[in-house]
C-alpha positions in Angstrom: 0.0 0.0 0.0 2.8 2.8 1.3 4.6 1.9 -2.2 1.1 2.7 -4.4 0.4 5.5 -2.5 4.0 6.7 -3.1 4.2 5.9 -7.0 0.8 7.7 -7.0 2.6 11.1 -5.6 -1.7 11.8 -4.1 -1.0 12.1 -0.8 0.6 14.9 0.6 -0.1 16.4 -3.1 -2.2 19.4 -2.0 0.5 20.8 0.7 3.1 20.6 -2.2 1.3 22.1 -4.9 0.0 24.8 -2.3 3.5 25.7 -1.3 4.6 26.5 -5.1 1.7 28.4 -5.8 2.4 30.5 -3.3 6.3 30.9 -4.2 5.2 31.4 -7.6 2.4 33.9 -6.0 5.5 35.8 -4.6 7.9 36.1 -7.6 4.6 37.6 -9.5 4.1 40.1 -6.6 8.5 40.5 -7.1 8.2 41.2 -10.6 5.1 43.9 -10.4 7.0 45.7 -7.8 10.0 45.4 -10.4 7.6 46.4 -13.2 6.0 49.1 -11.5 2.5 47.9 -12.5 -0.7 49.2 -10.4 -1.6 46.6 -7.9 -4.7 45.9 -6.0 -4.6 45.7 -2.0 -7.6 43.4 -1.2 -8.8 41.4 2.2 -9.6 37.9 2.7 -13.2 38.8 3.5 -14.5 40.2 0.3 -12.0 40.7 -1.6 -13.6 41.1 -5.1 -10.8 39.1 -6.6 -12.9 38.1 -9.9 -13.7 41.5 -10.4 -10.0 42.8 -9.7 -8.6 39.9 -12.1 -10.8 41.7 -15.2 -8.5 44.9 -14.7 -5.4 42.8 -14.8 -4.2 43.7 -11.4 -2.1 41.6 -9.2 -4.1 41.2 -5.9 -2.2 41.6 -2.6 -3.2 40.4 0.3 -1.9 42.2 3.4 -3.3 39.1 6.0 -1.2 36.7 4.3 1.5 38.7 3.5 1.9 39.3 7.8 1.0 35.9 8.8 3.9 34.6 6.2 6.1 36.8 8.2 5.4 35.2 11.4 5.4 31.7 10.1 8.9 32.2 9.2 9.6 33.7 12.6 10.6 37.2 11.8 7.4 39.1 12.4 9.1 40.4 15.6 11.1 42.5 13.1 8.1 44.2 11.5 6.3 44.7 14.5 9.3 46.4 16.1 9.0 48.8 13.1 6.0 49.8 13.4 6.3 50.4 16.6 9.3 52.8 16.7 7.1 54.1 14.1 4.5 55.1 16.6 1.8 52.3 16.6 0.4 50.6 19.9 1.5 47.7 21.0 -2.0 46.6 21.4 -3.4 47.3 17.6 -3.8 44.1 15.6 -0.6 42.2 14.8 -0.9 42.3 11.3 -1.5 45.8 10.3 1.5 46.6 12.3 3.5 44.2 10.3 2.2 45.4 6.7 3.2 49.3 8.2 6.3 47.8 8.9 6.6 46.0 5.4 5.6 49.8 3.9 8.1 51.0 5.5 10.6 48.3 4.3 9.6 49.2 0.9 7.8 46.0 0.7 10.8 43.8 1.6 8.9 40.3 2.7 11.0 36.9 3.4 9.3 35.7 0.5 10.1 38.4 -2.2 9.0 42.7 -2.8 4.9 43.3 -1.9 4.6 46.3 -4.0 2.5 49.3 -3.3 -1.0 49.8 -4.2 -2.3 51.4 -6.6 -6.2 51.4 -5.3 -7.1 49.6 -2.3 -10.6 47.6 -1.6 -12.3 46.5 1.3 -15.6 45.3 2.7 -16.3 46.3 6.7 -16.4 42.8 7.5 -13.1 44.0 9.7 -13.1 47.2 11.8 -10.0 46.8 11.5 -10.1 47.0 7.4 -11.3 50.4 7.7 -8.5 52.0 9.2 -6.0 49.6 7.7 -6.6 51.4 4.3 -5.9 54.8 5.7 -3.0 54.2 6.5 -2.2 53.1 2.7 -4.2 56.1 1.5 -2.1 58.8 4.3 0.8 57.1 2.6 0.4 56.7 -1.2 -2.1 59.2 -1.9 -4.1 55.9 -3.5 -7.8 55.9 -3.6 -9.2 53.4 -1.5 -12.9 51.5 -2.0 -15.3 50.8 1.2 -18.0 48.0 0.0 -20.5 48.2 2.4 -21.8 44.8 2.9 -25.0 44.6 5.2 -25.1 42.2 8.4 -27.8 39.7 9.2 -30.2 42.0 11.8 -30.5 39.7 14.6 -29.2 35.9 15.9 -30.7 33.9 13.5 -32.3 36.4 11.3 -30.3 35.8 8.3 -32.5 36.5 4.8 -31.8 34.7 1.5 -32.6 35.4 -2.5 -36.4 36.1 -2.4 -36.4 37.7 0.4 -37.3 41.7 0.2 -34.7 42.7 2.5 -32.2 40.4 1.4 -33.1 41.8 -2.5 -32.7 45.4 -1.6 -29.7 44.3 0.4 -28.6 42.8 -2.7 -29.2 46.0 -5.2 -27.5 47.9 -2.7 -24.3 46.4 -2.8 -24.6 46.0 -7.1 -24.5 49.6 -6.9 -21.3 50.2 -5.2 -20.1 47.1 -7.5 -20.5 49.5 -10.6 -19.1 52.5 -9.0 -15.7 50.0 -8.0 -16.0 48.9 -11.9 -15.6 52.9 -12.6 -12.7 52.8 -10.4 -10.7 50.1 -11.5 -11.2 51.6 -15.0 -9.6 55.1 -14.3 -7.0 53.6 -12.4 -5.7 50.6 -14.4 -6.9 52.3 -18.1 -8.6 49.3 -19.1 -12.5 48.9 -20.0 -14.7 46.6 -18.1 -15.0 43.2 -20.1 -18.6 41.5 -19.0 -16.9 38.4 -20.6 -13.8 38.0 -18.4 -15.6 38.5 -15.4 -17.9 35.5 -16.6 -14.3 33.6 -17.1 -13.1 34.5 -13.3 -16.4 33.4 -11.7 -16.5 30.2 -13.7 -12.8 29.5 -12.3 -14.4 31.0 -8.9 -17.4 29.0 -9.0 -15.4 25.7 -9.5 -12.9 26.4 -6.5 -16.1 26.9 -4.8 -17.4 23.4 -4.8 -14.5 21.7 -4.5 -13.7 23.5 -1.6 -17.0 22.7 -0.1 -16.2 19.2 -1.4 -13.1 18.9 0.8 -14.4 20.1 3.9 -16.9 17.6 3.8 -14.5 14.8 3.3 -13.2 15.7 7.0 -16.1 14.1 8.7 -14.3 10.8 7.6 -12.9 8.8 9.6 -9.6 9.4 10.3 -9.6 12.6 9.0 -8.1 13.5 6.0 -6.2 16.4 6.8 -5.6 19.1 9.9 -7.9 22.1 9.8 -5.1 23.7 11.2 -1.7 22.9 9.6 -3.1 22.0 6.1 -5.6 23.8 6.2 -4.2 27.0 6.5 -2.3 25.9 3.1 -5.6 25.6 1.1 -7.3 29.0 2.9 -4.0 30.5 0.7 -4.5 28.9 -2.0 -7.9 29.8 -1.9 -7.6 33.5 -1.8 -4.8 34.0 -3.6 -5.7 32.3 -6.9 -9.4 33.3 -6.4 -10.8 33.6 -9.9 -7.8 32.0 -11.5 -7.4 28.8 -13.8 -4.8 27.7 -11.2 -6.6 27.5 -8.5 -9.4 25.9 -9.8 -7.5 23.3 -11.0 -5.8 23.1 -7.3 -8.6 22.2 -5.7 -9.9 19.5 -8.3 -6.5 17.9 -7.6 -7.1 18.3 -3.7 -10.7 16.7 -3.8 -9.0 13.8 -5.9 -6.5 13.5 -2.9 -9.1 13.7 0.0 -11.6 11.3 -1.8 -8.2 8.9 -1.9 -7.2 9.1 1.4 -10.9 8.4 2.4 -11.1 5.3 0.4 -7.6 4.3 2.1 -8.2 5.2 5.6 -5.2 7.7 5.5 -5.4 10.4 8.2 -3.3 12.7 9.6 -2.4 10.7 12.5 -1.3 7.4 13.0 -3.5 6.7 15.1 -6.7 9.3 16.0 -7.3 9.4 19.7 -9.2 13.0 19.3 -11.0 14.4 17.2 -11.0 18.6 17.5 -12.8 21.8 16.2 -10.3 24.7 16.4 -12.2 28.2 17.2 -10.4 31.2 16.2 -6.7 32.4 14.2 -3.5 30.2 14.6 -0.3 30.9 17.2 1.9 31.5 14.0 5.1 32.7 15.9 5.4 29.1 17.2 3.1 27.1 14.3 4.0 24.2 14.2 5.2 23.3 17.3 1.6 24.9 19.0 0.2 22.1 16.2 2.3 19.2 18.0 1.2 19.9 21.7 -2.3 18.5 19.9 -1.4 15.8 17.5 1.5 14.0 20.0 -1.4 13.4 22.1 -3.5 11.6 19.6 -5.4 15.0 18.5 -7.2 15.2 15.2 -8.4 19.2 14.0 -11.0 18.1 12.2 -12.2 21.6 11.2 -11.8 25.0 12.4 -13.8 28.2 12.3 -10.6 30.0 10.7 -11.5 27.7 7.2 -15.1 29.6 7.0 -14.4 33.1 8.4 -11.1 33.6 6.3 -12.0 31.5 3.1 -13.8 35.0 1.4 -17.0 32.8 1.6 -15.4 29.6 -0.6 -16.5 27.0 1.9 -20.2 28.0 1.4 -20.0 26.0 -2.0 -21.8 29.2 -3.6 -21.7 29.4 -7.1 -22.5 32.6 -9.5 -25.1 32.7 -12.0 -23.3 33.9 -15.3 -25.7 34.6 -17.0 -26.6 37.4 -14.9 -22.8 38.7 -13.6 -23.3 41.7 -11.7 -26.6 40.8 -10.2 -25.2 37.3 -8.6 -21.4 38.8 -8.2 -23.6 41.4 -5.2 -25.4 38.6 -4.4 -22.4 36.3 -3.5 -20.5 38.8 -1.9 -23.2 39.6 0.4 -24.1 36.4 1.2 -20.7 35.3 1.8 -19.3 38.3 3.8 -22.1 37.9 5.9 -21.1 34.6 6.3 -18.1 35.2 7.5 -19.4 38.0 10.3 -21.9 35.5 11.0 -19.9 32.9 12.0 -17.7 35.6 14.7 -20.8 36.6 16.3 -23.5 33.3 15.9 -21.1 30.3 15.8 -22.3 28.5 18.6 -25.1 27.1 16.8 -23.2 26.2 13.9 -20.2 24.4 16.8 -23.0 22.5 17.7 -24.2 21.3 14.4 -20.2 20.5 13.9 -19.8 18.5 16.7 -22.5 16.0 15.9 -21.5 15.7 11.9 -17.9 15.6 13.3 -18.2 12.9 16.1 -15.9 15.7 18.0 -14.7 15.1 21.4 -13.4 18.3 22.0 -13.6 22.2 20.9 -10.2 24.6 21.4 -11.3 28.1 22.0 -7.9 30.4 21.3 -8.7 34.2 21.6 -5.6 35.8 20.3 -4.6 39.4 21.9 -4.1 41.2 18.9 -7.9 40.5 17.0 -10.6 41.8 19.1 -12.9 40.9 16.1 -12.3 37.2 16.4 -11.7 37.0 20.0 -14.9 39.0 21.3 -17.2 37.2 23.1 -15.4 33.6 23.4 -16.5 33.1 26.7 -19.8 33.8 25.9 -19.7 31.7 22.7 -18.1 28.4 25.0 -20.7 29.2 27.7 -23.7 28.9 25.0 -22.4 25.4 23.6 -21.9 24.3 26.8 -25.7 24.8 27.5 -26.1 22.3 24.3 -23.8 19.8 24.0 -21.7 18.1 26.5 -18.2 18.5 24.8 -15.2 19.3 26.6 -13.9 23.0 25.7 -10.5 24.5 25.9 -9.9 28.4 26.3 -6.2 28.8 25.6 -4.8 32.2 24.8 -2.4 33.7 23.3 -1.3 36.0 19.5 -1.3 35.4 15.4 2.0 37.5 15.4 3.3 38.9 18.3 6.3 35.6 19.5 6.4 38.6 23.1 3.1 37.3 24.4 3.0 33.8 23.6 4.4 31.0 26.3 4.7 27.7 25.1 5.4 26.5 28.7 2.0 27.8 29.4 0.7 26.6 26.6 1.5 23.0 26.8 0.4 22.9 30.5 -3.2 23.5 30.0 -3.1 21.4 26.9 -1.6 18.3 28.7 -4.5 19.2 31.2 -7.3 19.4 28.6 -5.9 15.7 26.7 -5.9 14.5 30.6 -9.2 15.1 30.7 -10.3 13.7 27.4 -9.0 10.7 28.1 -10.4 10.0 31.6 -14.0 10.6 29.2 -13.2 8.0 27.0 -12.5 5.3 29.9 -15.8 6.5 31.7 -17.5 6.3 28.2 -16.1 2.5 27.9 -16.8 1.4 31.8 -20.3 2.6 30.9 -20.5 1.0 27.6 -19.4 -2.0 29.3 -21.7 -1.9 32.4 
């Protein structure tokens, strides 16, 4: 079997692939900087990346380029920078690393970011907002707020049909035509109604393969860690949004899940735990935070990190081209929404997860530096408690910043948590038993 699976070259396939598109990613980003040729700053949560594509523009994307710098343990550099520069040490660890990038000229461990030439952003982030001035105060660029309405109340998401959710809708088309007027005057190109069909085919087919794969993680064992692997296909899956490469990717990646699935490969050798991860990653220490769960037997099965930073991907929604405009405002509504949604209404959706999971346990990590993802954990844990009988962890700790993260801490209540899950599975067995 370990020879097939070897002279197939499937498994482990996606991680590979991932890691060159994102090297390749980089020399692109190199060689615009080098060209001098107008670039589009975009975020993960509505980024418009189909309707960026049409204009030609390289599509940066500030999140990844700070988390990069932390994976590769030098994000202490760029936060120092910003710092001395005059930002708190309390602001969110990756806009202090892209200011410090800026004022690096763009320097990056993994190549030049170049500067924007426009800048565009939903308000899915506070953060977002503010984030672009600081581009604009530098650059003189002009900078694009889509304002993408919330769902009103708990539970009070509407959906196509729905009057509100229609004038919701029209709403958001209209500041989708004055962004096409934009990207015109900026890039000097005209809008082409056909290559934006072309980017939401490629869109639409990364879509439901991405939906695809996440479903595959409710085998048994799973077939990859929501985490560590994970965190490969989110990039994958907003950089090459709208691209022929990444929809290829991830028809490659479903091939390798549905393999390992008929195998009964997992990540593990053996799958003591299986885990829902709430929340962003510890990247100063990644992938040593990753072992303190998987040397215990522990399985991430999924994580909230795959919905809320996937720009809507793992909803599986797919555009109508034959109307363009009208189902672009419609997906980007109903996806960015989403993604709010799931910061502020998860617990409902934890529970669903931890029944079509089997999930023994849910790691809560509010980070110190994102007050957007970390508000309201407690309560969050508190209301799944009152539903399910899972054990919970509430670690803490940072995305970025290596100064407030202790791994000594960190293992300690880990070791306590996996202590704990396995006294459940041998009262879960004397019961069986008795």
């Amino acid at each position: 079997m370990t020879d097939a699976i070897t002279q197939d070259g499937i498994v482990g396939r996606g991680n590979r692939d991932g890691a060159q598109l994102f090297r390749d990613w980089f020399q692109d980003l190199t060689a615009a900087a080098q060209d001098g040729r107008p670039v589009a700053y975009a975020f993960v949560m509505g980024s418009l990346a189909e309707l960026l594509r049409v204009f030609d523009f390289p599509v940066v994307f500030p999140e990844i380029n700070s988390l990069q710098t932390a994976v590769r343990r030098v994000a202490h550099e760029y936060l120092n920078a910003a710092e001395d520069y005059g930002y708190s040490p309390d602001i969110c660890g990756y806009v202090k690393a892209d200011v410090g990038l800026q004022l690096r000229a763009g320097e990056h461990p993994m190549g030049r970011v170049p500067k924007p030439a426009l800048a565009v952003y939903t308000n899915a982030c506070n953060t977002y907002i503010k984030w672009a001035e600081i581009w604009e105060r530098m650059y003189g660029i002009p900078v694009f707020t889509l304002d993408i309405p919330g769902s009103r109340s708990a539970g009070g998401q509407t959906w196509p049909g729905n009057p509100q959710f229609e004038a919701d809708r029209r709403y958001v088309e209209g500041q989708i035509r004055e962004l096409i007027a934009l990207c015109e005057r900026v890039s000097g190109r005209k809008f082409d109604i056909d290559r934006l069909r072309e980017t939401m085919a490629y869109a639409n087919s990364m879509s439901r393969d991405w939906h695809r794969v996440l479903e595959w993680n409710r085998s048994t064992p799973a077939v990859f860690n929501a985490l560590t692997d994970g965190t490969i296909f989110l990039g994958v899956s907003n950089g090459f949004r709208g691209t022929e490469q990444g929809s290829l990717y991830f028809r490659d990646l479903v091939e390798e899940m549905e393999y390992k699935a008929r195998h009964a490969i997992g990540t593990l050798r053996e799958e003591k735990y299986r885990l829902i991860f709430v929340g962003v990653p510890c990247y100063p220490i990644f992938r040593r935070f990753n072992e303190m769960f998987t040397e215990p037997g522990g399985a991430f099965v999924s994580s909230t990190y795959l919905w809320f930073a996937s720009g809507g991907t793992d909803t599986g929604y797919e555009y109508s081209l034959e109307r363009p405009l009208e189902s672009l405002a419609e997906g980007v509504l109903i996806n960015v929404r989403h993604a709010m949604d799931s910061m502020f209404f998860q617990d409902r959706v934890l529970a669903e997860m931890v029944q079509s999971y089997r999930v023994d346990g849910v790691v809560y990590h509010p980070i110190k530096s994102c007050r957007t993802v970390s508000t309201g954990l407690a309560d969050n844990r508190r209301a799944l408690l009152e539903t399910t009988d899972v054990a919970c962890l509430f670690i803490e700790s940072d995305m970025m910043d290596k100064r407030v993260v202790s791994e000594a801490q960190l293992k300690n209540r880990i070791d306590a948590f996996f202590e704990g899950l396995a006294s459940r599975k041998r009262a879960a067995a004397i019961g069986a038993s008795g």
